[in-house]
C-alpha positions in Angstrom: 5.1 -0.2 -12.6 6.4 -1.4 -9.8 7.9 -5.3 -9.3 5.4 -6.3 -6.4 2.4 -5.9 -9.6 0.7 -9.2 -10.7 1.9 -11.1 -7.2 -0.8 -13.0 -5.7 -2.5 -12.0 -2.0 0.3 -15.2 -1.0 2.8 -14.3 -2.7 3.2 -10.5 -1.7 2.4 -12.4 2.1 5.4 -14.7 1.3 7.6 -11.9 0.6 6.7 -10.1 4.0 7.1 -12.8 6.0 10.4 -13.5 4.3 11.7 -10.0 4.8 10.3 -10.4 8.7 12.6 -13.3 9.1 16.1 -11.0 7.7 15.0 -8.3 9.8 14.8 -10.2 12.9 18.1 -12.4 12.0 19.7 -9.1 12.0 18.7 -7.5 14.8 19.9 -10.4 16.5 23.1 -10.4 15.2 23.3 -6.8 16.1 22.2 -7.8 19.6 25.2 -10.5 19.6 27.5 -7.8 18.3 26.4 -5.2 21.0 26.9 -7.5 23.7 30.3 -8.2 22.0 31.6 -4.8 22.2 30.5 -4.6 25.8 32.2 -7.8 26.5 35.1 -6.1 24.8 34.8 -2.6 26.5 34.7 -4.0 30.1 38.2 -6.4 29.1 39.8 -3.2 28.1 38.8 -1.1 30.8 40.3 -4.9 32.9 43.1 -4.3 31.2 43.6 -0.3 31.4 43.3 -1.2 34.8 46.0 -4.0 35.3 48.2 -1.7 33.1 47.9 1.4 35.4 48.5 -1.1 38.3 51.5 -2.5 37.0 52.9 1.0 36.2 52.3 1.7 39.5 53.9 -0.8 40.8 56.7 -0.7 38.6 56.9 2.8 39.8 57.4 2.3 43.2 60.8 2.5 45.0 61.7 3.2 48.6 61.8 6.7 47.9 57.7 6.9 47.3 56.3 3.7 49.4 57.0 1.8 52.4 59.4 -0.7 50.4 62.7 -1.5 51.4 65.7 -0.1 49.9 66.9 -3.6 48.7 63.9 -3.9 46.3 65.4 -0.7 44.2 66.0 -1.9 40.7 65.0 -4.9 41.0 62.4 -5.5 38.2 63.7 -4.2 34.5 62.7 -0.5 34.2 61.8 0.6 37.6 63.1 3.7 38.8 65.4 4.0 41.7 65.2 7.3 43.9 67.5 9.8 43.4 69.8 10.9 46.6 69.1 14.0 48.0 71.9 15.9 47.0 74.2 16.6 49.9 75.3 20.3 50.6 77.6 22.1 48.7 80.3 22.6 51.7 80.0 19.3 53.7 83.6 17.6 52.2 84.0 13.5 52.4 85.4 12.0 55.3 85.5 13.1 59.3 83.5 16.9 59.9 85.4 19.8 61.3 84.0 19.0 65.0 83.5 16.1 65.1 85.0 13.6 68.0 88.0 11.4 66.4 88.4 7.8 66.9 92.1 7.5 66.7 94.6 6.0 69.6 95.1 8.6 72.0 97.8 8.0 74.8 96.9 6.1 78.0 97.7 4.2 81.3 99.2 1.5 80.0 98.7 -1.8 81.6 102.0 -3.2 81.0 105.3 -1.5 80.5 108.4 -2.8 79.2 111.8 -1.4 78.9 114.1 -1.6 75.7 117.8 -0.7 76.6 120.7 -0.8 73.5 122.6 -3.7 73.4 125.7 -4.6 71.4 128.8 -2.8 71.0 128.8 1.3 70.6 129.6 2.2 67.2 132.2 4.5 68.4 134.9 3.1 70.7 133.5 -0.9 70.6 132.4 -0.9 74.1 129.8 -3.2 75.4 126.7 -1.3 75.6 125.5 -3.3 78.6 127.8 -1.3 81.2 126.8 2.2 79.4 124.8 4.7 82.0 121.3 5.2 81.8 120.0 8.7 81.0 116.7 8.1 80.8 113.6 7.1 78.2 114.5 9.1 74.8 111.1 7.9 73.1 108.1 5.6 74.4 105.1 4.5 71.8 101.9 2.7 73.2 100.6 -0.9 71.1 97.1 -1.5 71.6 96.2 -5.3 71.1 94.5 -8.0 71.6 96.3 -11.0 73.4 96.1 -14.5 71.6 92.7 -16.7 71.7 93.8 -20.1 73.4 91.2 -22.0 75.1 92.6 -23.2 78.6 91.1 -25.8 80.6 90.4 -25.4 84.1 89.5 -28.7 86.5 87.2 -27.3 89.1 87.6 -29.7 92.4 84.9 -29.9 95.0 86.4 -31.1 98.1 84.6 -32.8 101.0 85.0 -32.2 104.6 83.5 -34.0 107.7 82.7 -31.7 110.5 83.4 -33.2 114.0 79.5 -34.0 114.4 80.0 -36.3 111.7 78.0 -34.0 108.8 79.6 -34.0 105.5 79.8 -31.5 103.4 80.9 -30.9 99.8 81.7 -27.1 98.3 79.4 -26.0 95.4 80.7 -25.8 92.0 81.7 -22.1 90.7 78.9 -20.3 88.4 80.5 -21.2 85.4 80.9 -24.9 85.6 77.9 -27.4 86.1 76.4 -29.5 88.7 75.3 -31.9 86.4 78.3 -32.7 84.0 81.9 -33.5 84.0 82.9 -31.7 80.9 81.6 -28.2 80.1 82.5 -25.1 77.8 82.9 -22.0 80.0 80.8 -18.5 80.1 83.4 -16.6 77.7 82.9 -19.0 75.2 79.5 -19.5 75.6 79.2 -15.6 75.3 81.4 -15.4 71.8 79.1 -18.0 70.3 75.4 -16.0 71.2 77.1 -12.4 70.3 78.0 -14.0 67.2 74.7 -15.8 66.5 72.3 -13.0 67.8 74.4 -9.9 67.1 76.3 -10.6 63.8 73.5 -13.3 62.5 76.3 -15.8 61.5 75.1 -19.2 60.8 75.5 -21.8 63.2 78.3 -24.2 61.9 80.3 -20.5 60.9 80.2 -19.3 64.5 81.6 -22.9 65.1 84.4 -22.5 62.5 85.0 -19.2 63.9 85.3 -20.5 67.4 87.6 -23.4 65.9 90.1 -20.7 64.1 90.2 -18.0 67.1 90.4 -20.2 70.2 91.2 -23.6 68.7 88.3 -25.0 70.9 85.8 -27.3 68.7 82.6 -27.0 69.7 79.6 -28.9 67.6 76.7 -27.3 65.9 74.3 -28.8 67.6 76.3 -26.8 71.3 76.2 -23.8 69.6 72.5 -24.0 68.2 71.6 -25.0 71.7 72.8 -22.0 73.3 70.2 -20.1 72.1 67.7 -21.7 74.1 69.6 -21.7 77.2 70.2 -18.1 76.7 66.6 -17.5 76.1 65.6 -19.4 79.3 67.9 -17.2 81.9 66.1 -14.3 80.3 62.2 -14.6 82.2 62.7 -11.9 84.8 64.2 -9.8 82.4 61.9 -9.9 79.6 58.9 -9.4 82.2 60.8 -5.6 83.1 61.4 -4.7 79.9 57.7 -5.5 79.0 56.9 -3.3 82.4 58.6 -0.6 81.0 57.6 -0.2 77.6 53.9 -0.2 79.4 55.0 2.9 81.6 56.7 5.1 79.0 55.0 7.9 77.7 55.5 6.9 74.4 56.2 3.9 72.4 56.7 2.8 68.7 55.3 -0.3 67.1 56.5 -1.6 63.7 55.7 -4.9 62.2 58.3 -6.4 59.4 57.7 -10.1 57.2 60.1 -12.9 58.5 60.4 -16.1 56.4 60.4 -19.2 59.1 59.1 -22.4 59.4 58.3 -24.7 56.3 58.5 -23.0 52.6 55.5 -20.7 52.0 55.1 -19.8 55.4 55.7 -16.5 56.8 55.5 -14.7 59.8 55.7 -11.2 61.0 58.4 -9.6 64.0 56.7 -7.5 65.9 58.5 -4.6 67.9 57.7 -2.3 70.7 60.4 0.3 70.9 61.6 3.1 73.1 64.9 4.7 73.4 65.6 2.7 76.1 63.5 -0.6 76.3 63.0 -2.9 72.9 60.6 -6.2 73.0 60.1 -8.4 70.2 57.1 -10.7 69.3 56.7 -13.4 66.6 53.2 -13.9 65.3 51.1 -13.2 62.3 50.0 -9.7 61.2 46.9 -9.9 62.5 45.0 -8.5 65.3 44.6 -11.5 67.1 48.2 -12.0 67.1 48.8 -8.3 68.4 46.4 -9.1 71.1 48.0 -12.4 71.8 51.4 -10.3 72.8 49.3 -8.4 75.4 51.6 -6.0 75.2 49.0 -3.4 74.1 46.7 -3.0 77.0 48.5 -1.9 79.6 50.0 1.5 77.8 48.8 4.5 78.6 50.7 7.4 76.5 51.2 7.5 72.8 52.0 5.3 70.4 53.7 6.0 67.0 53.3 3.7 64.3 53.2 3.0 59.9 48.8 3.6 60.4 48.5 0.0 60.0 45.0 -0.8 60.3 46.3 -3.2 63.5 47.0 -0.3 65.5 43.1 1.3 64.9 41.6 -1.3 66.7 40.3 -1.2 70.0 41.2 -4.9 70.4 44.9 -4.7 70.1 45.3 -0.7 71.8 43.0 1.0 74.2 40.6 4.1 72.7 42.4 6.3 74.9 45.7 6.1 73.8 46.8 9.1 71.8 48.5 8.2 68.0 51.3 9.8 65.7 51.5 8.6 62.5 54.5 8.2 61.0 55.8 11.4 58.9 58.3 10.0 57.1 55.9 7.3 55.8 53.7 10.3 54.5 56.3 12.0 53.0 57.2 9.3 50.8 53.6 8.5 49.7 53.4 12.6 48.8 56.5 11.5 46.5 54.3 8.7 44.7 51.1 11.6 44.5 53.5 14.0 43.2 54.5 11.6 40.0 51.2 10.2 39.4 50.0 14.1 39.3 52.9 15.6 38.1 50.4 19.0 36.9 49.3 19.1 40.7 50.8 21.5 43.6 49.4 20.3 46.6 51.8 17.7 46.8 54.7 19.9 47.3 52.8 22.2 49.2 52.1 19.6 52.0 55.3 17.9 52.1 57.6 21.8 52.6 55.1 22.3 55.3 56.2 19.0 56.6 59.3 19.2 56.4 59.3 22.5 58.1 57.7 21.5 60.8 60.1 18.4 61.4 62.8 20.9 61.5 61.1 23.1 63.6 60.5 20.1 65.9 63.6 19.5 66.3 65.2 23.0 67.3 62.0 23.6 69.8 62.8 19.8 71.0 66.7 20.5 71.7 66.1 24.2 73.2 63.8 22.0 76.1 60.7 23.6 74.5 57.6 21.5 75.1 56.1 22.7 71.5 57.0 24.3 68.1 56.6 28.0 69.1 53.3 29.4 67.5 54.6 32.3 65.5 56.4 29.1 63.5 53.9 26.7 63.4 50.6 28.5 62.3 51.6 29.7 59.0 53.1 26.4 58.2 49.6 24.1 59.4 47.8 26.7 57.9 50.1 25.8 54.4 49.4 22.5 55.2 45.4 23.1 55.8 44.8 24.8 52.4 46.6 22.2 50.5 44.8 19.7 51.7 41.5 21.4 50.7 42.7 21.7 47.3 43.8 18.4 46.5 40.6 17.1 48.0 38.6 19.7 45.8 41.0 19.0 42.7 40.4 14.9 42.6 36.7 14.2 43.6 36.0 11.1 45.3 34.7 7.9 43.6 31.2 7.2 44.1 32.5 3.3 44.8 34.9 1.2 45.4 38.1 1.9 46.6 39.5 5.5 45.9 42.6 6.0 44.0 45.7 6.3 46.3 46.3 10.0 46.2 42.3 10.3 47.1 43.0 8.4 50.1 46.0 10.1 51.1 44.1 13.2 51.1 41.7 11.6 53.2 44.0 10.8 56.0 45.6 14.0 55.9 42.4 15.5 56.4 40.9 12.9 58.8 43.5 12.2 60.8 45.3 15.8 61.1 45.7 15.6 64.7 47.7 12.1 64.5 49.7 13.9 61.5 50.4 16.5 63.7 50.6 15.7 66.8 54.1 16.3 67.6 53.7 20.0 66.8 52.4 20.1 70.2 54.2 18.0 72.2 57.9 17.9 71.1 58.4 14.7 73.7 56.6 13.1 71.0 59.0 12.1 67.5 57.2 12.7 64.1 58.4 9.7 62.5 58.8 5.9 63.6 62.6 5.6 63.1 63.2 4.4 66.3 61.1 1.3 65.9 62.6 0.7 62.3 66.1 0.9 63.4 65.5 -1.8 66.2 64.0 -4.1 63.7 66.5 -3.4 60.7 68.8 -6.4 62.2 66.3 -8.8 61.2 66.1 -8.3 58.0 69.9 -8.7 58.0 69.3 -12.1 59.5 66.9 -12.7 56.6 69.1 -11.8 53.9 71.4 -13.8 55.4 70.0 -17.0 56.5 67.2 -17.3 53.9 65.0 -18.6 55.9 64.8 -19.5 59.6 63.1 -23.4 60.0 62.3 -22.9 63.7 59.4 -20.8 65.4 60.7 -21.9 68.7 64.6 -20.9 68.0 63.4 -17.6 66.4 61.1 -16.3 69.4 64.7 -17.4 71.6 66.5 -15.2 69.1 64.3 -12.2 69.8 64.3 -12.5 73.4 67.7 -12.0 73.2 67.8 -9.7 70.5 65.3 -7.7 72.4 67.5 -7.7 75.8 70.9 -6.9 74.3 69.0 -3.7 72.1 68.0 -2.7 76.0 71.2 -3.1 77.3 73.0 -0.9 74.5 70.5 1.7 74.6 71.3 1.8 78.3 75.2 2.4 77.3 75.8 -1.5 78.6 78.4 -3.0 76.6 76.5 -6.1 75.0 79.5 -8.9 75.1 80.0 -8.1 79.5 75.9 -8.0 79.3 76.3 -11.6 77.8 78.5 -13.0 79.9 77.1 -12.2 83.2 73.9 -13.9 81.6 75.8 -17.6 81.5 77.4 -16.7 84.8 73.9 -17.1 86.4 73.2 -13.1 87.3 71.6 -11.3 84.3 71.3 -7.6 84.0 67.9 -6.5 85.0 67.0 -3.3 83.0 65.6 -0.6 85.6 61.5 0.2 85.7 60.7 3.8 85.6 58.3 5.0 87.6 54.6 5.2 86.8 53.6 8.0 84.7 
């Protein structure tokens, strides 16, 4: 007999209805609990996320990114790169070879004579009336003669011609029609090298200045220098800027630059040759590439980081030619390599690199316009089939952005003719040293000065910066550059002809 025997019609109703409500209370709770463990599910797949991101990060050094050397071993745990190791025959110190820097005998622009004096140590007689036979031994001291800051008075004399004109001479280029009193172009010149070249603060160069010449200028005089440096600098600027626009090609770089207020930063801009160098301080932006102007009127190629910047036709012309940056690929292989340690095409593609740098290079110094062909085809072809692979091996994401070695792949497949570019023109270099080197000084300035509180005084800084890199490159020795600057005739940098 079951228990449900001798219930009622309402009863055995009751009990239905009861055992309706239980069922439905738990299927809602098992609803609340499903939608729980999705709630769950989707935080840890947040979190696997933000955990593989921070490993990444943490993983990353200058030796598989774009990040500066400085930031090595910085945060607890990351790795710092490993130095190549350096051949097993080069020894420390100066290469059989190479040019010495040691004092080597010259004209000497002063000679003076050293005679013995005193009594001979072997019959007493004064020295003075012995004979003369000649020099026995001569040595050469190369120095520097004594900073002392002398003061010249500069007098402009009148005359009165016999028709009555007067007429007063004009003051010399390095004094000043407008005041008495006036520091002179040498010293002017120490202060800017010191500012621009060395980036020593502004009351240091005046300490400096105190120490070596005994002069005292103020820090407000030597801050101000920089402007009036800056301002002699127009025409030159404009034919460095026609220059760079006439060269076949020329590299662009963009670094971060702390100025102005706290929080705020801004980004130096460089165009770069081996013979012309122009600065521009902005944001990193394309509006503020296209506000430099400096992109419309080249005509070549241009070598750059693959910035998105540089991929617009509102900053460069479509029918400019590009080379990405090899080096900058090379390092990113590095990061694909560790994150898939199990894969080959990593290596693969950066040997055939490699190579083909190398190969570069010999064709380039031999006066070869491009990397022979019996050298270069097996090694694109290397470079070809790995590509393949590692795009067959990791399959792109349906959404969203891919991983990074996906999009490496990408560009290596995409963009294989501005990868390899300078396999066929050897004019053209296949990384963007050049423009890295020329902005390298600024981050010393940085690291330095912590932060720079004038837009103004920074943009003078570059102009200068920019014109005593041109000057060196052109074998000009940058402390005569600056002083015929404040002596009122500046160094005009020669315009090649148009391509």
């Amino acid at each position: 007999m079951s228990g449900f025997d001798g219930l009622s019609r309402q009863q055995l109703a009751a009990i239905c209805y009861a055992q309706a409500d239980l069922l439905g209370q738990q299927a809602r709770q098992l609803a609340e609990q499903a939608e729980q463990l999705a709630q769950v599910r989707d935080e840890l797949t947040q979190v696997r996320g933000e955990v593989a991101r921070l490993r990444r990060r943490l993983s990353r050094n200058s030796g598989n990114s774009s990040m500066p050397p400085s930031s090595d071993g910085v945060l607890p745990g990351q790795p710092v790169p490993k130095p190549k190791p350096k051949p097993a025959s080069r020894r420390r110190g100066r290469q059989p070879g190479a040019p010495g820097s040691a004092l080597s005998w010259t004209t000497p622009d002063r000679i003076v004579d050293h005679r013995p004096g005193g009594a001979c140590a072997g019959c007493g007689r004064d020295l003075a009336t012995a004979a003369d036979t000649g020099v026995a031994r001569a040595c050469q001291v190369t120095d520097v003669p004594l900073l002392t800051t002398t003061v010249t008075e500069h007098r402009m004399h009148a005359v009165v011609c016999g028709c009555a004109r007067r007429a007063v001479a004009d003051p010399p280029a390095e004094a000043a029609a407008d005041a008495a009193c006036v520091y002179g172009p040498n010293l002017r010149t120490l202060a800017v090298y010191l500012l621009v070249v060395h980036a020593v603060p502004v009351e240091r160069v005046g300490q400096i200045i105190t120490d070596v010449t005994g002069a005292r200028p103020s820090a407000g005089f030597v801050h101000s220098l920089l402007a009036r440096t800056a301002a002699r600098l127009g025409r030159a600027g404009q034919a460095i800027r026609t220059a760079i626009a006439r060269c076949p090609v020329v590299h662009f770089d963009e670094t971060p630059l702390r100025v102005g207020p706290a929080g705020v930063r801004r980004y130096v801009w460089v165009a770069a040759t081996s013979r012309y160098t122009l600065f521009h301080l902005g944001a990193r932006s394309i509006a503020a590439f296209t506000a430099w102007g400096i992109g419309r009127h080249l005509s070549g190629t241009v070598v750059h980081d693959n910035y998105c910047v540089y991929d617009s036709p509102d900053a460069l012309p479509a029918t400019l030619t590009h080379q990405l940056c090899v080096a900058h690929l090379l390092r990113h292989l590095t990061d694909a390599a560790e994150q898939h340690p199990h894969a080959t095409w990593p290596a693969t593609i950066t040997e055939a690199l490699q190579a083909l740098i190398h190969a570069h290079h010999l064709a380039r110094d031999a006066n070869q316009p491009t990397i022979p062909t019996d050298i270069a085809a097996p090694l694109l072809a290397a470079y070809t089939q790995a590509v393949t692979a590692g795009l067959s091996e990791l399959p792109r994401h349906p959404a969203g952005r891919q991983p990074p070695a996906r999009a490496l792949l990408e560009l290596l497949d995409e963009c294989a003719d501005d990868v390899l570019r300078f396999t066929t023109d050897t004019r053209i270099p296949p990384t963007n040293n050049q423009a890295e080197r020329d902005l390298r000084p600024h981050k010393t300035q940085q690291k330095i000065s912590g932060r720079l509180t004038s837009e103004t005084t920074t943009g003078h800084r570059l102009t200068i910066r920019g014109y005593l890199s041109t000057a060196t490159k052109h074998s000009r020795n940058a402390m005569t550059t600056l002083r015929e600057v404040h002596l009122g005739r500046p160094w005009i940098p020669p315009i090649p002809a148009r391509p």
